[in-house]
C-alpha positions as CSV (number, residue, x, y, z in Angstrom):
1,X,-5.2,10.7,19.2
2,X,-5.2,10.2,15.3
3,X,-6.6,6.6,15.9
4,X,-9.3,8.5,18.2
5,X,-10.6,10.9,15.6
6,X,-10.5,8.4,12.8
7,X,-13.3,6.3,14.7
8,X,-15.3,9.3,15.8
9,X,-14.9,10.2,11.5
10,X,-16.3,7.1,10.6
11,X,-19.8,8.2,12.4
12,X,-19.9,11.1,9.9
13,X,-19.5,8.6,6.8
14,X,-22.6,7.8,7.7
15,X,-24.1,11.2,7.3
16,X,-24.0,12.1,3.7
17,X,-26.9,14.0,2.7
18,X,-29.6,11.4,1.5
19,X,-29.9,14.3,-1.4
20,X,-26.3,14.1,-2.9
21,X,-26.8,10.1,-2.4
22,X,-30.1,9.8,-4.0
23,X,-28.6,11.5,-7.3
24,X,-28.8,8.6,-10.2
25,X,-25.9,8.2,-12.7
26,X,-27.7,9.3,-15.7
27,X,-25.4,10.8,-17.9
28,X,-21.6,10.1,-18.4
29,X,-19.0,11.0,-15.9
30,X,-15.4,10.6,-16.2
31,X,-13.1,9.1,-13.6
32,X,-9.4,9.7,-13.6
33,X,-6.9,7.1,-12.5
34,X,-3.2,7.0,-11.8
35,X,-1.3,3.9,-11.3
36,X,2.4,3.7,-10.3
37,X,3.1,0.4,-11.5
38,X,3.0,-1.4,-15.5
39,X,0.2,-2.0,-17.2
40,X,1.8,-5.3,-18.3
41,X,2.0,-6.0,-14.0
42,X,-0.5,-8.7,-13.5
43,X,-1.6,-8.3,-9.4
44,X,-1.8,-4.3,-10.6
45,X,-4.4,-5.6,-12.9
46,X,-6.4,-7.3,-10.8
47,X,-7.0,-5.2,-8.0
48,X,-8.0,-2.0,-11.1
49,X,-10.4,-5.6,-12.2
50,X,-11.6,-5.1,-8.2
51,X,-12.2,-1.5,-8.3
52,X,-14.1,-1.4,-11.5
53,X,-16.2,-4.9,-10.9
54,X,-17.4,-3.1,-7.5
55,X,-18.0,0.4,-9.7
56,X,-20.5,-2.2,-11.3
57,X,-22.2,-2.8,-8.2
58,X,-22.6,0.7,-7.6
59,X,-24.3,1.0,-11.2
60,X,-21.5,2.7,-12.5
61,X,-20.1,1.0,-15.9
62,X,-17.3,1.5,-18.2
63,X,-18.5,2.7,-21.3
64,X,-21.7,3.1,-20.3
65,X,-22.4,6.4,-17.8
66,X,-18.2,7.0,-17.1
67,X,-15.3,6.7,-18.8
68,X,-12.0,5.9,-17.3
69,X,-9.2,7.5,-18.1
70,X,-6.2,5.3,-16.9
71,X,-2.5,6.4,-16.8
72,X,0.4,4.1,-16.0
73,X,3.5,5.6,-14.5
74,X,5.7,2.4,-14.9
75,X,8.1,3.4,-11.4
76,X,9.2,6.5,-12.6
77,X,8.1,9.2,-10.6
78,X,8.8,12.0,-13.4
79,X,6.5,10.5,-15.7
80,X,4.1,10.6,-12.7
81,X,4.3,14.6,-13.0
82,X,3.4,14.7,-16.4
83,X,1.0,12.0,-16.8
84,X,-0.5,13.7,-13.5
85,X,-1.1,17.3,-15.2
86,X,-2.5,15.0,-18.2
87,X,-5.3,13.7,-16.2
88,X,-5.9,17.4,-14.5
89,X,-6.1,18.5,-18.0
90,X,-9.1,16.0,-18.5
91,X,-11.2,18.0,-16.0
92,X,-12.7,15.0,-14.6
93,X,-14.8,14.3,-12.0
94,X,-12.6,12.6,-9.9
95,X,-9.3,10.8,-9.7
96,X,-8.3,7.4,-8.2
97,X,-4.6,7.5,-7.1
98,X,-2.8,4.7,-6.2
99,X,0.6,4.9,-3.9
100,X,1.5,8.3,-2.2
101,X,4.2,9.7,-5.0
102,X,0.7,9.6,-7.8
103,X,-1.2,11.3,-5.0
104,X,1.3,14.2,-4.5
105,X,2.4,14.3,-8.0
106,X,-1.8,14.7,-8.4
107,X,-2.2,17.0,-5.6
108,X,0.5,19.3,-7.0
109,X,-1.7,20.1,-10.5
110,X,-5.1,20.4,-8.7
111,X,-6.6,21.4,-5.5
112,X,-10.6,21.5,-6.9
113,X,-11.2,17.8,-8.3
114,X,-11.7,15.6,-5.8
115,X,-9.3,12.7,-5.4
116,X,-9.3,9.4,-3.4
117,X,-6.1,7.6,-2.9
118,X,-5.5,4.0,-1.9
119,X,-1.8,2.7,-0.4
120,X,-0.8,6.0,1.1
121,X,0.8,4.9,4.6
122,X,0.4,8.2,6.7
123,X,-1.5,10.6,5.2
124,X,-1.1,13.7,7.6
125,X,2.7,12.9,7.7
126,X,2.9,13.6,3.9
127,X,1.0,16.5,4.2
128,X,-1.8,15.1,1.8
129,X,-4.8,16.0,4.8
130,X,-4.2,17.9,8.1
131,X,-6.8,15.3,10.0
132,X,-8.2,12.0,9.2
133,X,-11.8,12.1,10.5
134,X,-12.2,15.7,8.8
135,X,-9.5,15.7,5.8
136,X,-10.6,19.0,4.4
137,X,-10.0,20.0,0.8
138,X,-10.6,18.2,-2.3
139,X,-8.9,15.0,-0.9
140,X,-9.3,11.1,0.8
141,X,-9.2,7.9,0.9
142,X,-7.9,4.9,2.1
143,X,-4.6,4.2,4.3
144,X,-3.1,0.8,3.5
145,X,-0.6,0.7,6.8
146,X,-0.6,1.0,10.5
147,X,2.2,2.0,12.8
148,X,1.7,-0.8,14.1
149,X,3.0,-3.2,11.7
150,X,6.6,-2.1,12.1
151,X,6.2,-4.6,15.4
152,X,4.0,-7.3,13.7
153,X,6.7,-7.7,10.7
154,X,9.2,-8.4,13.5
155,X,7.2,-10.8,15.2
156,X,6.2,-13.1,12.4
157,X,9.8,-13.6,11.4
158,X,11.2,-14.1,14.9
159,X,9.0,-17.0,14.6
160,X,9.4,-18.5,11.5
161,X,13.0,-17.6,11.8
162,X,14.2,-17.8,15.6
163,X,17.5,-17.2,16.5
164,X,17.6,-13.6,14.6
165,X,20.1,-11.1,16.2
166,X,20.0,-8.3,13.7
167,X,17.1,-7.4,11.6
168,X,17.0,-4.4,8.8
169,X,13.9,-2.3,7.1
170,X,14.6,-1.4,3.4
171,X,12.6,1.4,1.4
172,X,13.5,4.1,-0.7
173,X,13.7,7.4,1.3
174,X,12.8,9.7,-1.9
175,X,10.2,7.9,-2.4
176,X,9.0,6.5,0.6
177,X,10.1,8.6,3.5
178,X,7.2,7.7,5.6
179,X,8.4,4.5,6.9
180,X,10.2,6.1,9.3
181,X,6.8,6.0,10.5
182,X,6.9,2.3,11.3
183,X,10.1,2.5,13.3
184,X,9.1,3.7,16.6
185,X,6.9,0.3,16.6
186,X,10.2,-1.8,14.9
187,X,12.7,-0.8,17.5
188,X,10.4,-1.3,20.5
189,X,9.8,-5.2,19.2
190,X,13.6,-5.3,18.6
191,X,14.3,-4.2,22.2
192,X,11.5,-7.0,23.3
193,X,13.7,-9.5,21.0
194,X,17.1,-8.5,21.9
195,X,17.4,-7.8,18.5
196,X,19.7,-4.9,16.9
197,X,17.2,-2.7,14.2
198,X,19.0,-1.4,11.3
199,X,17.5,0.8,8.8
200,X,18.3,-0.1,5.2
201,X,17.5,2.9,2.7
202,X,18.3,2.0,-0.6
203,X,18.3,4.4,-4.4
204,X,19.9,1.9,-6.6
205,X,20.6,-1.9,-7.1
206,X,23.4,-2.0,-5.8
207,X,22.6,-0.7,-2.3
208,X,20.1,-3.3,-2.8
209,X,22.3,-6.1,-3.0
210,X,25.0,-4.4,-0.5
211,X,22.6,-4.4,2.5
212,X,21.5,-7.9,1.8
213,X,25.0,-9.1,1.7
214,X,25.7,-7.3,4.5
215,X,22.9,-8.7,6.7
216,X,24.2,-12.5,5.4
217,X,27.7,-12.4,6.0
218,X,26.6,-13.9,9.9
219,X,24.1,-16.2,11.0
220,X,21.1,-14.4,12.4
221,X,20.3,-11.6,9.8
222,X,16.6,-10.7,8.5
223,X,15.6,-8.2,6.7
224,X,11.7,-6.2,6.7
225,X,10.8,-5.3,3.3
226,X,8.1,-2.1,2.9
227,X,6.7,-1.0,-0.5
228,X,7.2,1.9,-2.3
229,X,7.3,1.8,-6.2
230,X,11.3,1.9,-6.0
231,X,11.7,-1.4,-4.0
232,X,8.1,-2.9,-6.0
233,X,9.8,-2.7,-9.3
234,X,12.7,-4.5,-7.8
235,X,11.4,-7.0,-5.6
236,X,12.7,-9.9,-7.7
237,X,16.0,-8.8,-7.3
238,X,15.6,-8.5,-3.6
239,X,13.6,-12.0,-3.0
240,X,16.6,-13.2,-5.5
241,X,19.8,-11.6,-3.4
242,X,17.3,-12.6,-0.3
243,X,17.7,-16.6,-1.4
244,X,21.9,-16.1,-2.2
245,X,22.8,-15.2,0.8
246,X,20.5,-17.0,3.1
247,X,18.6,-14.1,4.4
248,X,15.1,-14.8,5.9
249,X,12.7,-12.0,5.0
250,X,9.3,-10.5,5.5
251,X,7.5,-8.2,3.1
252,X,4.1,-6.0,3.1
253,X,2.4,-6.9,0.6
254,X,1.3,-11.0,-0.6
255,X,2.8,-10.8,-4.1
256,X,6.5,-10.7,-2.7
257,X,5.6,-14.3,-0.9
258,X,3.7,-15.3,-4.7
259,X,6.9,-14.1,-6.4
260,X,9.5,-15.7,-3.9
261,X,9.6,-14.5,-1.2
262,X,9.7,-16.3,2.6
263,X,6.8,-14.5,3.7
264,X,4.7,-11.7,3.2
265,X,1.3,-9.9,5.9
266,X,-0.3,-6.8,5.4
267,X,-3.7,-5.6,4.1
268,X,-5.8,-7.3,1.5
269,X,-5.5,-4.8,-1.6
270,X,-8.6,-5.8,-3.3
271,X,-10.7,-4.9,-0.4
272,X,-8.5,-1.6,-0.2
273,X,-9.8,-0.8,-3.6
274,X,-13.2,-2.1,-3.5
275,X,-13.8,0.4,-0.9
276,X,-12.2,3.0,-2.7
277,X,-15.3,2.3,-5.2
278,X,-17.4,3.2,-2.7
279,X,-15.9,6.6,-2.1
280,X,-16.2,7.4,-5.9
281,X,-19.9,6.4,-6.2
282,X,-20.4,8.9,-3.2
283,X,-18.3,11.4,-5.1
284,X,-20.1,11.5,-8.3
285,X,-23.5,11.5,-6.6
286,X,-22.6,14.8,-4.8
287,X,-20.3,13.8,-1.8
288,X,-16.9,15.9,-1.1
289,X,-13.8,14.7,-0.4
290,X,-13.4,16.9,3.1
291,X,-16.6,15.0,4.7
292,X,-15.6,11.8,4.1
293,X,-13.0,9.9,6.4
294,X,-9.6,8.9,5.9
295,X,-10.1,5.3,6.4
296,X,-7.6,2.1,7.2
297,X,-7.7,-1.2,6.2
298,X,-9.5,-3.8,7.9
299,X,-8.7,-6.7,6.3
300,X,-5.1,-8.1,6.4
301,X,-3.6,-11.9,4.8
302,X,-0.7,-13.5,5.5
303,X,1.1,-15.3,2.7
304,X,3.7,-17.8,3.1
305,X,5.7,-20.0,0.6
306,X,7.2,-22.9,1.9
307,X,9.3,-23.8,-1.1
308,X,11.6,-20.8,-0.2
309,X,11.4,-21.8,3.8
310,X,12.7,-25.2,2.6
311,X,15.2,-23.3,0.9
312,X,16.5,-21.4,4.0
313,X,16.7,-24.2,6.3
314,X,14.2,-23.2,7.6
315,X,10.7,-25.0,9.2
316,X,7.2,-23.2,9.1
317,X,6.0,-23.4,12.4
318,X,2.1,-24.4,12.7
319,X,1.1,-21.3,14.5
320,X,1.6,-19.4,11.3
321,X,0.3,-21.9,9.1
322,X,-2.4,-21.6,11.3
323,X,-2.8,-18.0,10.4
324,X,-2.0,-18.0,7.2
325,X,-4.6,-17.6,4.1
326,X,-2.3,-19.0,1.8
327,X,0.5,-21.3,1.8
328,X,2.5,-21.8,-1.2
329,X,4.3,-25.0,-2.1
């Protein structure tokens, strides 16, 4: 039904009053932005390099008619809070929010300013809009998951590592209690695989390393890694304790495969966030937040390094070289 009224809501995109879009940007308009991650993080920076570069093509420069107030949150979501009622403070004229912990901590200080988030994985489940074709209040943007993918995970690493009899899916449940959302999907493609799903919440390192040890002490352990900025932060420990104990592994988002990791597929964040660009342009010419749809990615990559398959024992097969849009060796 959701997947229904997000297609009918993407006829209305269409629809903005040629008024509100016909509106130049002639004076100097300030745009808000909270990231999760380190300013130091260098696939961070280049996806805020995407979003800005395609604010360019919108006419909107840095410096020039906005100003961008950027806030780093560095994985702790209580510097989120603050840093969020910083950027309130501001009174800008809209805010870019990155992850669903910045959106809430965002949405908690303001429901007037319009905001458009990017990597929230169900929006209605986390309360941030009641309907995606018509999200109402002060507040949009751009899903980076489906449901769906809780199956597709499972699939690409039952083939690049067959054989698996027990699989796990690790996130942080304070953080990122919405991948529960993906499970419904997971265990149906276990049941298809005759394999035994295992959820692996985690708050610390050493849960961390406990499941993954856990999942390694017998042949035929994998383990499905999400992204939340708990398990982001640590995902070189995890592609690390991943290697020692032999576990294959797949993860969300491409620079887990660039860092280490076996293998990574989900949606292509640059495209995420060049779209988001689009929604801001339409916001500071006069478009609100409750007409425009909550929109999904349609662009995904797969990412897979075969120094760490050769490390496992393990032999890409060609159908997801095939697939692949990177292969790292």
């Amino acid at each position: 039904m959701r997947r229904r009224e997000f297609i009918a809501g993407l006829g209305s995109a269409a629809a903005w009053p040629l008024a509100a879009l016909a509106q130049q940007p002639d004076q100097m308009r300030r745009i808000g932005v909270l990231m999760p991650g380190d300013e130091n993080d260098p696939r961070v920076k280049s996806i805020l390099t995407a979003f800005t570069q395609a604010l360019t093509e919108w006419s909107w420069a840095d410096g020039r008619n906005v100003r961008m107030d950027i806030r780093w949150g560095r994985g702790d979501f209580n510097r989120m809070r603050g840093l969020a009622q910083e950027l309130v403070g501001l009174q800008p004229d809209v805010i870019l929010t990155r992850t669903t912990a910045a959106t809430v901590a965002v949405q908690r200080e303001t429901r007037t300013i319009p905001i458009v988030f990017v990597n929230v994985a169900d929006p209605v489940a986390t309360g941030l809009v009641p309907r995606l074709n018509q999200p109402g209040g002060n507040i949009t943007g751009f899903a980076n998951f489906e449901a769906s993918l809780g199956g597709k995970w499972l699939e690409l690493l039952s083939e690049i590592a067959p054989g698996l009899k027990r699989v796990a899916i690790m996130f942080n449940p304070d953080i990122n209690p919405v991948s529960f959302y993906f499970m419904p999907y997971f265990e149906t493609a276990a049941r298809s695989m005759k394999v035994e799903a295992i959820t692996a919440p985690v708050h610390d390192d050493v849960e961390i390393e406990t499941a993954i040890i856990a999942l390694g002490r017998e042949p035929g352990g994998g383990l499905v890694v999400t992204s939340d900025v708990f398990v982001t932060a640590r995902r070189a420990p995890i592609i690390l304790a991943a290697a020692r104990n032999n576990v294959p592994a797949v993860y969300i988002a491409s620079y887990f495969a660039r860092d280490g990791g076996l293998l990574s597929y989900g949606p292509d964040q640059t495209d995420l966030y060049r779209r988001a660009a689009s929604y801001v342009d339409h916001i500071l010419r006069g478009a609100t937040p409750s007409d425009l749809p909550v929109q999904f990615p349609t662009k995904f990559e797969i990412v897979v390094n075969l120094k760490t398959a050769k490390a496992l024992g393990l032999t890409v097969p060609q159908s997801i070289l095939l697939r692949a849009d990177e292969v790292i060796e």
